[in-house]
C-alpha beads as a LAMMPS data file, in Angstrom:
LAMMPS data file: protein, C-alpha beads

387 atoms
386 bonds

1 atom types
1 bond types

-500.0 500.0 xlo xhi
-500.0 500.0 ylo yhi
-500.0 500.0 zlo zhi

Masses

1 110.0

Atoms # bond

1 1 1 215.511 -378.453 210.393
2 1 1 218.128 -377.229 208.010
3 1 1 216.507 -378.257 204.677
4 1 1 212.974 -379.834 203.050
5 1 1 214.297 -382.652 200.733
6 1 1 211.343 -385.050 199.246
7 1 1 212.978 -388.436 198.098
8 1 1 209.737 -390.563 198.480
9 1 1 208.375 -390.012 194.777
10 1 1 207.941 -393.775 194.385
11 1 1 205.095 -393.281 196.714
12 1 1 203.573 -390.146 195.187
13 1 1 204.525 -386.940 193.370
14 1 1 203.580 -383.402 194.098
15 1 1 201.373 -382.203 191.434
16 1 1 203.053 -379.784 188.623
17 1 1 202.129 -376.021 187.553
18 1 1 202.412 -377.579 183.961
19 1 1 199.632 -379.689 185.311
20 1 1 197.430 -377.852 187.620
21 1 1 197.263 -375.256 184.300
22 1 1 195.867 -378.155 181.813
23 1 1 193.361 -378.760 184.637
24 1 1 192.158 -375.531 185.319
25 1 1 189.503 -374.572 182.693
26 1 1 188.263 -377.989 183.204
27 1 1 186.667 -376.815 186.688
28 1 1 185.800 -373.407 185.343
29 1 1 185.064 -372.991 182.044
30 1 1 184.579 -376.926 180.612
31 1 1 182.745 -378.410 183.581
32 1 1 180.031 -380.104 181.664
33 1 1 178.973 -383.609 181.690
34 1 1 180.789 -385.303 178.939
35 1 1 177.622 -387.302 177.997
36 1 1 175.895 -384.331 177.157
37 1 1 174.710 -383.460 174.189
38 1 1 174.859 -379.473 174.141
39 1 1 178.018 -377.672 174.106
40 1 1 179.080 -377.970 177.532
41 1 1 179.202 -381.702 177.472
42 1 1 180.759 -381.074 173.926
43 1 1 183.524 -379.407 175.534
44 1 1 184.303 -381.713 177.927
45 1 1 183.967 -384.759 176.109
46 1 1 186.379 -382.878 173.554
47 1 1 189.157 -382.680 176.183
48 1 1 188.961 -385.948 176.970
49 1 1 189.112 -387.326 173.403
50 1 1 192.413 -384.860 172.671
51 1 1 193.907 -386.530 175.692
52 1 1 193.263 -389.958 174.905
53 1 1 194.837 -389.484 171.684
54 1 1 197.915 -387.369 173.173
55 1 1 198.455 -390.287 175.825
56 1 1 198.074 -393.100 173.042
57 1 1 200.737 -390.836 170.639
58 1 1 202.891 -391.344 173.772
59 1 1 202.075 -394.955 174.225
60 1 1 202.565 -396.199 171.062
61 1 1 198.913 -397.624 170.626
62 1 1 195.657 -396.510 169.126
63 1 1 192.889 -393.868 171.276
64 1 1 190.415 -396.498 171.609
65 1 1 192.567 -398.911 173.294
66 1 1 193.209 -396.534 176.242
67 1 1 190.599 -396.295 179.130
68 1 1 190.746 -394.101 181.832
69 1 1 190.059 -395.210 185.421
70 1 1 190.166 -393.445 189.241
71 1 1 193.598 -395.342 189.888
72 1 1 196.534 -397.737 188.966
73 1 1 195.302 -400.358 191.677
74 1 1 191.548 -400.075 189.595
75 1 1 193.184 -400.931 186.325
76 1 1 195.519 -403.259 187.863
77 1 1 192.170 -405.016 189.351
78 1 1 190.262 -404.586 185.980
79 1 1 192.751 -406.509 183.812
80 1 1 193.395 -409.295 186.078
81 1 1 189.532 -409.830 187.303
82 1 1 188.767 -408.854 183.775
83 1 1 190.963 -410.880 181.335
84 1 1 190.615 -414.247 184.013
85 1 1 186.327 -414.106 183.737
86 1 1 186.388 -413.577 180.316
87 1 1 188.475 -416.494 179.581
88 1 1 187.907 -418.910 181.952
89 1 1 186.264 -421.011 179.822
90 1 1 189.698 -421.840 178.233
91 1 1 191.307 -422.243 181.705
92 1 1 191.576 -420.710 185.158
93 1 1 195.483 -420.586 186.240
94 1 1 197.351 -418.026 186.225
95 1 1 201.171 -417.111 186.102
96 1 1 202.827 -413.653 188.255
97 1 1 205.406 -413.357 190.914
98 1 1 205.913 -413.149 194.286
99 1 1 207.232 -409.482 194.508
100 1 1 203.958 -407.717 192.847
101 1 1 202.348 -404.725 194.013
102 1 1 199.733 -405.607 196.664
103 1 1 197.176 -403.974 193.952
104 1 1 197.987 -407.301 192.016
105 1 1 198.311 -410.148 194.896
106 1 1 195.371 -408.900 196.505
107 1 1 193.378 -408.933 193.188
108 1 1 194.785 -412.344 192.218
109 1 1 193.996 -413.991 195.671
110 1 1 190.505 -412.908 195.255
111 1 1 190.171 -415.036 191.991
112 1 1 191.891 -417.949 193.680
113 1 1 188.959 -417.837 196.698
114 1 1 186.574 -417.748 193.189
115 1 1 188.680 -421.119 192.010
116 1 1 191.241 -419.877 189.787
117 1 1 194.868 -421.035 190.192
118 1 1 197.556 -418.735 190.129
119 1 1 201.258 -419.953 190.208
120 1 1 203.329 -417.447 191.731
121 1 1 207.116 -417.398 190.541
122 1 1 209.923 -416.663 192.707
123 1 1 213.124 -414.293 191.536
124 1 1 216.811 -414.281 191.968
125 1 1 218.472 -411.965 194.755
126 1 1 218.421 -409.240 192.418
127 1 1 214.478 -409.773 192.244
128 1 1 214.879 -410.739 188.342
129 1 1 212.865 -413.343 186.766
130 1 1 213.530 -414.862 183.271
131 1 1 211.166 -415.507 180.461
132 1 1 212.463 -418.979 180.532
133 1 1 210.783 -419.423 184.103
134 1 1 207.325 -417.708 183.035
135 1 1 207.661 -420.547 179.982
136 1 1 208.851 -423.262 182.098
137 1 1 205.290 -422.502 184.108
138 1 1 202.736 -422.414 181.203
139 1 1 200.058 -425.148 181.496
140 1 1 197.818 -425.665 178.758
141 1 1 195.286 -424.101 180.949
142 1 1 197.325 -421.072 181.302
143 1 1 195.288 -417.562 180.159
144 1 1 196.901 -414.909 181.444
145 1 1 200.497 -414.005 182.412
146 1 1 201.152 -411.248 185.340
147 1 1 204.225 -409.440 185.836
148 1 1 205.289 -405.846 186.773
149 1 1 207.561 -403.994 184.491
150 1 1 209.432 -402.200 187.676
151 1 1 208.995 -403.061 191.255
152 1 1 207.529 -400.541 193.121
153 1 1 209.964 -401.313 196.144
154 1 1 213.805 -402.620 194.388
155 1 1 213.051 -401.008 191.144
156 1 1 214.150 -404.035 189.367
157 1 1 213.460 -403.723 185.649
158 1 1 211.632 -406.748 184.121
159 1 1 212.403 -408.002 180.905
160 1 1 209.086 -407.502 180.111
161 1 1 209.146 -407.583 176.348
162 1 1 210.856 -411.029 175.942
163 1 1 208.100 -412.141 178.579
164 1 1 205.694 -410.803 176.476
165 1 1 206.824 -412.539 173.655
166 1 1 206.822 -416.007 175.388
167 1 1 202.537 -414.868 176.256
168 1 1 202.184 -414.307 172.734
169 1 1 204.100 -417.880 171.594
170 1 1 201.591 -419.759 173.823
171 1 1 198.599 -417.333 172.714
172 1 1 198.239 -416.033 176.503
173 1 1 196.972 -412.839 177.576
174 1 1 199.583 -410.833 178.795
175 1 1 199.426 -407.590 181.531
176 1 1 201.972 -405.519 182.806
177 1 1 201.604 -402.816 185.768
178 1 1 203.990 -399.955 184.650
179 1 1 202.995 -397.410 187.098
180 1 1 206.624 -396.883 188.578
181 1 1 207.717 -397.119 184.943
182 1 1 206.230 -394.554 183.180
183 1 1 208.199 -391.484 183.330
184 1 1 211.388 -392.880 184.121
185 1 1 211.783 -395.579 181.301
186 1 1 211.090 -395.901 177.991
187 1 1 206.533 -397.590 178.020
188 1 1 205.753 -398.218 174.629
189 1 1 203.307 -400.868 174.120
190 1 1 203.374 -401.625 170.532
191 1 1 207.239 -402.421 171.682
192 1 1 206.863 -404.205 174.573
193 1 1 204.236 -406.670 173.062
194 1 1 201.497 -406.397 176.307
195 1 1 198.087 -406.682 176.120
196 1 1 197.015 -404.691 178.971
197 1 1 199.359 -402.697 180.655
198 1 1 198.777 -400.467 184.140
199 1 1 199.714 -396.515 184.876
200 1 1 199.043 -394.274 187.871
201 1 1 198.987 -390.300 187.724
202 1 1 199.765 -389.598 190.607
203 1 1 203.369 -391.351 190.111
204 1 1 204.299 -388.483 187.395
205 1 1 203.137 -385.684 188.996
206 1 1 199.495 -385.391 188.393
207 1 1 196.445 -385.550 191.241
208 1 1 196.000 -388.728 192.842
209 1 1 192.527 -390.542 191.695
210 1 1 192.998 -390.869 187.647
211 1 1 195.225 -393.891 186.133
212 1 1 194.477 -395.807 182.840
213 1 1 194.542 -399.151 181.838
214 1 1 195.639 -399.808 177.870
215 1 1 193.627 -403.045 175.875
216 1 1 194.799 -404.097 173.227
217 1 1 192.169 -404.521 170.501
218 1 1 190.658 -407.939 170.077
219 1 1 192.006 -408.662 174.022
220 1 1 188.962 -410.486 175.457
221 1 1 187.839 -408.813 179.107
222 1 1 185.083 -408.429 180.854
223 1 1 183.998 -404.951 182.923
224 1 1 185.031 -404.511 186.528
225 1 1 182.285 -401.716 187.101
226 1 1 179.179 -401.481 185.297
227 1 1 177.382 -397.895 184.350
228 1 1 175.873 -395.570 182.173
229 1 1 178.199 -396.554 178.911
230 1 1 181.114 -394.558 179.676
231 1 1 184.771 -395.547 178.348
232 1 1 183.102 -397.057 174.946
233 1 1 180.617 -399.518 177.725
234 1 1 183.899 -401.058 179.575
235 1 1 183.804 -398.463 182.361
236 1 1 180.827 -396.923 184.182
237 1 1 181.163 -393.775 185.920
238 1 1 180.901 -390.130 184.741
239 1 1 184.228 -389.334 183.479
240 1 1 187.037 -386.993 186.015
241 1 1 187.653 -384.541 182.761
242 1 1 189.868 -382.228 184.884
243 1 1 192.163 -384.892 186.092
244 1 1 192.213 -386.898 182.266
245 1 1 193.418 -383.754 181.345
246 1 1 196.051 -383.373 184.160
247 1 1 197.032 -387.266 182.858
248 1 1 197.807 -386.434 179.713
249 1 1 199.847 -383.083 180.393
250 1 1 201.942 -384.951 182.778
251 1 1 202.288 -388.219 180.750
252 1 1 203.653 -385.470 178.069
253 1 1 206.102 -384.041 180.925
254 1 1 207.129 -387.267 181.664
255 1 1 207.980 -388.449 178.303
256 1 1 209.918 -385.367 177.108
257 1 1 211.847 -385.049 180.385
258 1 1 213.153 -388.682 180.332
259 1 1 216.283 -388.019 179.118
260 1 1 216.580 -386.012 182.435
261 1 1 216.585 -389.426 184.161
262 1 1 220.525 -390.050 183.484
263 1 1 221.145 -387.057 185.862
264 1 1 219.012 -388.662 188.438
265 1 1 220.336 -392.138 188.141
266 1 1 223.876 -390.213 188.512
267 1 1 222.518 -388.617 191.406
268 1 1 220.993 -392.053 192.463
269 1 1 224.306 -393.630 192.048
270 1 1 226.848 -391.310 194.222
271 1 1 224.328 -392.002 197.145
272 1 1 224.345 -395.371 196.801
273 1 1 228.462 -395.433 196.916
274 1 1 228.455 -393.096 199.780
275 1 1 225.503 -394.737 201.381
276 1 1 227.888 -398.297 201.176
277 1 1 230.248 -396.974 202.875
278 1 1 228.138 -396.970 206.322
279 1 1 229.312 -400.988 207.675
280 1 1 226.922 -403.700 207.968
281 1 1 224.734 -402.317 204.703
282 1 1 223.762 -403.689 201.695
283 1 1 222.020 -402.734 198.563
284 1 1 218.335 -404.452 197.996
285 1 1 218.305 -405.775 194.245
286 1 1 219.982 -405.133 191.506
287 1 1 221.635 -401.945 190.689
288 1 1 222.180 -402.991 186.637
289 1 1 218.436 -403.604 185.768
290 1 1 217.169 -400.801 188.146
291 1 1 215.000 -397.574 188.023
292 1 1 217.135 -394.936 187.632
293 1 1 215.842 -392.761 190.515
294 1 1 215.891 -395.843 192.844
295 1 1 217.625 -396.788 196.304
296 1 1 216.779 -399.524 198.265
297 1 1 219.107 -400.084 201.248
298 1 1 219.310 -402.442 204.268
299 1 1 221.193 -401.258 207.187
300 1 1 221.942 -403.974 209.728
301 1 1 221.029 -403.824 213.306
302 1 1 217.677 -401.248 213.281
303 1 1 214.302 -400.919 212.229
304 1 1 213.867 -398.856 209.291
305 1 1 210.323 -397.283 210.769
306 1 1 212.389 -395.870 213.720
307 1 1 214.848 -394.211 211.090
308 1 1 212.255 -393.214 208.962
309 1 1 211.021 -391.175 212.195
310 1 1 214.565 -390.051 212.513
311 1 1 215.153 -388.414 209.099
312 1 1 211.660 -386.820 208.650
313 1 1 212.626 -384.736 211.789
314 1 1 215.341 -383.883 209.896
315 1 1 213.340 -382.825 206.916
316 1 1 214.346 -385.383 204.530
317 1 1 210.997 -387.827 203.334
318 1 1 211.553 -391.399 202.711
319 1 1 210.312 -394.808 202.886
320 1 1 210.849 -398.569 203.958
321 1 1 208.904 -399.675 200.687
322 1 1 205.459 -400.007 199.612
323 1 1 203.665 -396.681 200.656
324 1 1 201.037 -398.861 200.097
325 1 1 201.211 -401.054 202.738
326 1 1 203.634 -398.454 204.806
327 1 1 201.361 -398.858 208.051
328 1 1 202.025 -402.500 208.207
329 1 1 204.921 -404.096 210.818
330 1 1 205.470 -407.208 208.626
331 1 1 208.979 -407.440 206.514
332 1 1 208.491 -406.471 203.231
333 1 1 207.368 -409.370 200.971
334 1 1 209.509 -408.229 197.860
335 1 1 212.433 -408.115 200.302
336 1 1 211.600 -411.669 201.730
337 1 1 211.288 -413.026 198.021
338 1 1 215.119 -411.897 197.386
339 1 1 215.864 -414.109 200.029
340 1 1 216.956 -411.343 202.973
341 1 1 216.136 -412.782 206.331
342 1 1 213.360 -411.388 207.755
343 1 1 215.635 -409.155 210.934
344 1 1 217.496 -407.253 207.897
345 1 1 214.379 -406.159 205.756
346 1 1 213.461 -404.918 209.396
347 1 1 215.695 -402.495 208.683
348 1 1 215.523 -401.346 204.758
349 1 1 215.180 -397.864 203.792
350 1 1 213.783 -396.826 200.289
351 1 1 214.870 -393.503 198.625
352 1 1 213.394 -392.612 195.705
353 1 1 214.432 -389.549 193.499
354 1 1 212.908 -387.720 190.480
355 1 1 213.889 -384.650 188.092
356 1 1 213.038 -381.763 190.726
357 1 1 215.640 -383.451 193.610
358 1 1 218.993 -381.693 193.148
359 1 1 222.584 -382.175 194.117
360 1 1 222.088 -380.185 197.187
361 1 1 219.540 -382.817 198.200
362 1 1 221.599 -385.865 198.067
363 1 1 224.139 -383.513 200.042
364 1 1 222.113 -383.582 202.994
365 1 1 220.715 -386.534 202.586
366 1 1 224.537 -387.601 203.484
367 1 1 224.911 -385.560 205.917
368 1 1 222.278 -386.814 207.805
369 1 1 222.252 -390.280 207.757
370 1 1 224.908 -391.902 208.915
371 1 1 224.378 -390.152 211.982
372 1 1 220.671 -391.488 212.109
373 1 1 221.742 -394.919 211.428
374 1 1 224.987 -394.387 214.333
375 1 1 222.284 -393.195 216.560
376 1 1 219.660 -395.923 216.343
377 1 1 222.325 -398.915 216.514
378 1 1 223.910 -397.267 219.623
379 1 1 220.191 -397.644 221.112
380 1 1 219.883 -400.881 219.386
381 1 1 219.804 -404.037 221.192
382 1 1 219.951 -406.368 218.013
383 1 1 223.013 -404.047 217.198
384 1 1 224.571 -404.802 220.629
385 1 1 224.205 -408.979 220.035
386 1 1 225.754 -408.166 216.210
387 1 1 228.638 -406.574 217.584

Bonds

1 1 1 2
2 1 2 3
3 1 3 4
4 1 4 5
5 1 5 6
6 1 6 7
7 1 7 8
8 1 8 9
9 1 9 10
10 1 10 11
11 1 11 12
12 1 12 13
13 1 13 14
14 1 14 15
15 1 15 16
16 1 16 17
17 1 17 18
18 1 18 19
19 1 19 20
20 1 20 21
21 1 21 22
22 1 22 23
23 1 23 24
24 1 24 25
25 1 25 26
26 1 26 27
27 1 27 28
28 1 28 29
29 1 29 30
30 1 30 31
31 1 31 32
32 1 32 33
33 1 33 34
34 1 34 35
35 1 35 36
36 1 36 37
37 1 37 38
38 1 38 39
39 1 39 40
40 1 40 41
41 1 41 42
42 1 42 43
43 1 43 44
44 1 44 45
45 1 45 46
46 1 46 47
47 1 47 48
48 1 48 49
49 1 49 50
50 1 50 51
51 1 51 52
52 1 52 53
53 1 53 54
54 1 54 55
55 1 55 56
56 1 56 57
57 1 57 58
58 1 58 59
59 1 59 60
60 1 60 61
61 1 61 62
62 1 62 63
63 1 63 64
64 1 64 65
65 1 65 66
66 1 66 67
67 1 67 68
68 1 68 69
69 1 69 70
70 1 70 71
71 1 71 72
72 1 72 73
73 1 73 74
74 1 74 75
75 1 75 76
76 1 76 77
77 1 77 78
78 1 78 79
79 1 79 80
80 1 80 81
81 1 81 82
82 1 82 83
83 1 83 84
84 1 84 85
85 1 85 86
86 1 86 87
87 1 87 88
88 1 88 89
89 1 89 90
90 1 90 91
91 1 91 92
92 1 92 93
93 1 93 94
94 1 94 95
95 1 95 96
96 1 96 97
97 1 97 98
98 1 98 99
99 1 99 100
100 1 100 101
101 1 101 102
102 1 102 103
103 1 103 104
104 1 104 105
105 1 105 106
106 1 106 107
107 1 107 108
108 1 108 109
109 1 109 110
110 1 110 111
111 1 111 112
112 1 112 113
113 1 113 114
114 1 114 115
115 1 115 116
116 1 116 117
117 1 117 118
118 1 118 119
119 1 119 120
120 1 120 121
121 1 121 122
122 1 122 123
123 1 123 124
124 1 124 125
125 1 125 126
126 1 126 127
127 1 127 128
128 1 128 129
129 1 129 130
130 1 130 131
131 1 131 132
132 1 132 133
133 1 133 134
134 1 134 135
135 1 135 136
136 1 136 137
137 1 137 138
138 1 138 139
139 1 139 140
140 1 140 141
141 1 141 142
142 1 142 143
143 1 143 144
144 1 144 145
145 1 145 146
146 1 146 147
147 1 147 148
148 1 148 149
149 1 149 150
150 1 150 151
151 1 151 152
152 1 152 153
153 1 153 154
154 1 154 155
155 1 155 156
156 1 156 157
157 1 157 158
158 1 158 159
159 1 159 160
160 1 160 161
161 1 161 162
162 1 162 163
163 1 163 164
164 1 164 165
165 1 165 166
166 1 166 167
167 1 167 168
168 1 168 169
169 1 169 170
170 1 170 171
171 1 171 172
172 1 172 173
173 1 173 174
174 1 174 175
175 1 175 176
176 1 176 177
177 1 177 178
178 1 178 179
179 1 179 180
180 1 180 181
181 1 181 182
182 1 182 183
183 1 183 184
184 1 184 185
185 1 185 186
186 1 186 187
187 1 187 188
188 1 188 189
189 1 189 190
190 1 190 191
191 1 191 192
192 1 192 193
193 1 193 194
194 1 194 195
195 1 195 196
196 1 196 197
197 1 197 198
198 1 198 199
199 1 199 200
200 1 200 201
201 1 201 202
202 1 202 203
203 1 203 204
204 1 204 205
205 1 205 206
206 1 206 207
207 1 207 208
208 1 208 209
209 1 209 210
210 1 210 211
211 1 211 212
212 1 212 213
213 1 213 214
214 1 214 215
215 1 215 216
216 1 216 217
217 1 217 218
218 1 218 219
219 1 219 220
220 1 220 221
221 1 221 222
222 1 222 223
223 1 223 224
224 1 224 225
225 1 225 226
226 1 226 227
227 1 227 228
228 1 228 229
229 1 229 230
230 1 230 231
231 1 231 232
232 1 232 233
233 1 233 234
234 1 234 235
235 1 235 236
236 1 236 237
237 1 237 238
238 1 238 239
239 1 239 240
240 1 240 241
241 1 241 242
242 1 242 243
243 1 243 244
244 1 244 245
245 1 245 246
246 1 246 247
247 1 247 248
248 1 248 249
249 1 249 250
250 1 250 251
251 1 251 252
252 1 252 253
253 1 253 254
254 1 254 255
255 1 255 256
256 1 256 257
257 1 257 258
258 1 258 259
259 1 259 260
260 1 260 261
261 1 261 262
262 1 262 263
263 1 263 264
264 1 264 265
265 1 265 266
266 1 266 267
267 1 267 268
268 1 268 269
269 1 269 270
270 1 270 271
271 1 271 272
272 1 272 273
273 1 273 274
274 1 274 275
275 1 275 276
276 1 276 277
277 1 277 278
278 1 278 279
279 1 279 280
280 1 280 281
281 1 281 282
282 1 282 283
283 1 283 284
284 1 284 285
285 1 285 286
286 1 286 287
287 1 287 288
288 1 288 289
289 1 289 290
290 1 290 291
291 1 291 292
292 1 292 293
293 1 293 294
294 1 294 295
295 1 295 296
296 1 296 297
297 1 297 298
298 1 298 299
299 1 299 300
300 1 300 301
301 1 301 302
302 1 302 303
303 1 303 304
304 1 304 305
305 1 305 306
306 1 306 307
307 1 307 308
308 1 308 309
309 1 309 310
310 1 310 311
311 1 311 312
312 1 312 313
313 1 313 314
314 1 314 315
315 1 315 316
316 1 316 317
317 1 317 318
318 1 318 319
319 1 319 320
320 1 320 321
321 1 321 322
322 1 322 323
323 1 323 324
324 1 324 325
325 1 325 326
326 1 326 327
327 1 327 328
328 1 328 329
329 1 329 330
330 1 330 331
331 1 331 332
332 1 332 333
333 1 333 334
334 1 334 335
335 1 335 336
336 1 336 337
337 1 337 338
338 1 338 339
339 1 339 340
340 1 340 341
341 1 341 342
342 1 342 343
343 1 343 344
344 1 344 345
345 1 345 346
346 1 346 347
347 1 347 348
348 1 348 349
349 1 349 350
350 1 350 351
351 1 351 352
352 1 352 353
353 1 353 354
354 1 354 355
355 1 355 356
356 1 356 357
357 1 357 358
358 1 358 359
359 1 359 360
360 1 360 361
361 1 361 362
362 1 362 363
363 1 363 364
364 1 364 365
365 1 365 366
366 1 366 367
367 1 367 368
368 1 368 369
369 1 369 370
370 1 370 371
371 1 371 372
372 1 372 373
373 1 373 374
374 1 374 375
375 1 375 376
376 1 376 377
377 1 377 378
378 1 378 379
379 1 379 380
380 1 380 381
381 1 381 382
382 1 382 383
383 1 383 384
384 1 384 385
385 1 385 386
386 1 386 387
């Protein structure tokens, strides 16, 4: 292979020097137990109160309102298991959408087998949903409100704050899971008007296994896992003081470099019109209200596995959505809820981009597939009956 081009960073991110660095003297200098109450632990527990204040500087919100947890799909669980127990004396429905992470629908179909009802909105073919539609859903037995700030899969942007808003009107709990967000959009909280909101490290560059989920104060929840009084009682479980630390370096990398973003978005952007070019494609969602280092694109007459195959031989690492659910041979479900038939998410091919890809890399990414794509239809033969 000619070249090593990584354009998969909506799945995961390689972890930074900045970031290895911060983590470092956690593992051999300030490896106490952070509930200790001699120096060591001191140390430790130190670190992971100057990063819970860094990360709520960046967040807009107060240190105590930020808990740390092994992933995004833990605090996604948390708030939604959380928030529904603790107020389902007031009512058990809930509102989200159909084109969630799987983090959330799994979580939220495990409340509905517990007898809560959760009323899942659809989108438009861009995959945007309007505050007016979360409102037009509210039941006075409505207590929580569920909707991602940027699809994992389209990108699609939310207008999360005017949601939030309508939550807020109606005295509803409201949670958003920014883990694609962070990083590549503004995620301020005291802005947006959440309650709980979602992020993942390993989405900006830090190790997988450390995320956080944000409470607002005086946001009724109850714990997801019990222990020895950790995370102010919320969260059991000796805290990961190496990788908090790795958070909060990388959620300040993240942050500063955002401006950064309008080079990748341009970089996004002349793929996409070169990409368009190839016949019988088409761009998933919408390309106004999108992630800037986001590419979702449908290519007629293949399977997007097979050309996934095809352009990791070539060196270049992509997607056809979810990494999450990567191993899986049904259409994508976000794709499905844009209305694409199910034959033509078949063949959808997600490129995501950060700060470290480069105008070289969108050069061969060009080079190489239109040629994939010309090579799998010729074998194709759905292709064949098109033609």
């Amino acid at each position: 292979m000619d070249r090593i081009v990584y354009a998969d960073n909506a799945a995961t991110t390689s972890v930074s020097e900045n970031v290895i660095n911060a983590m470092m003297p956690c593992f051999t200098e300030y490896w106490g137990n952070p509930s200790s109450l001699y120096s060591g632990g001191r140390n430790a527990a130190n670190i992971i109160s100057g990063a819970r204040e860094g990360i709520a500087g960046l967040l807009g919100c107060r240190p105590g309102e930020i808990y740390f947890t092994a992933s995004g799909s833990e605090a996604n669980n948390w708030a939604l298991k959380g928030a529904a127990r603790a107020n389902q004396k007031k009512g058990r429905h809930i509102i989200s959408q159909k084109t969630e992470h799987p983090a959330v629908l799994q979580a939220l179909a495990s409340l509905q087998k517990e007898g809560y009802e959760v009323t899942y909105l659809g989108v438009d073919r861009d995959g945007i949903l309007t505050p007016g539609e979360v409102e037009a859903a509210i039941r006075p037995d409505t207590t929580l409100i569920a909707i991602m700030y940027a699809n994992n899969e389209i990108g699609t942007i939310m207008p999360i704050k005017e949601i939030a808003a309508v939550a807020k009107a109606h005295k509803i709990t409201m949670f958003t899971d920014a883990v694609q967000a962070i990083g590549s959009i503004p995620v301020n909280v005291t802005d947006l008007g959440v309650d709980m909101l979602s992020l993942s490290g390993h989405k900006i560059r830090a190790p997988k296994g450390i995320g956080l989920l944000y409470i607002k104060t005086g946001t009724r929840i109850q714990n997801l896992i019990d222990g020895g009084g950790q995370e102010k009682g919320k969260r059991g479980g000796t805290e990961n003081t190496a990788y908090i630390a790795g958070l909060a370096r990388a959620m300040e990398d993240a942050v500063e470099g955002i401006e950064d973003m309008e080079r990748v978005k341009a970089l996004r952007d002349r793929l996409a019109a070169e990409i368009i070019k190839i016949p019988h494609t088409r761009i998933n969602g919408s390309m106004k209200y999108r992630l800037p280092g986001n590419l979702n694109v449908a290519f007629e007459g293949i399977e997007g596995e097979s050309l996934v195959l095809l352009l990791d031989m070539a060196g270049i690492s992509a997607s056809t959505g979810s990494a999450c659910s990567s191993a899986s041979l049904e259409p994508s479900h976000v794709l499905l809820a844009l209305g694409i038939p199910a034959e033509k998410a078949h063949g959808s091919l997600r490129l995501t981009l950060s700060r470290v890809n480069t105008e070289e890399d969108a050069d061969y990414i060009l080079e190489k597939l239109a040629p994939a794509v010309q090579r799998l239809r010729e074998m194709s033969p759905l292709w064949n009956g098109l033609q």
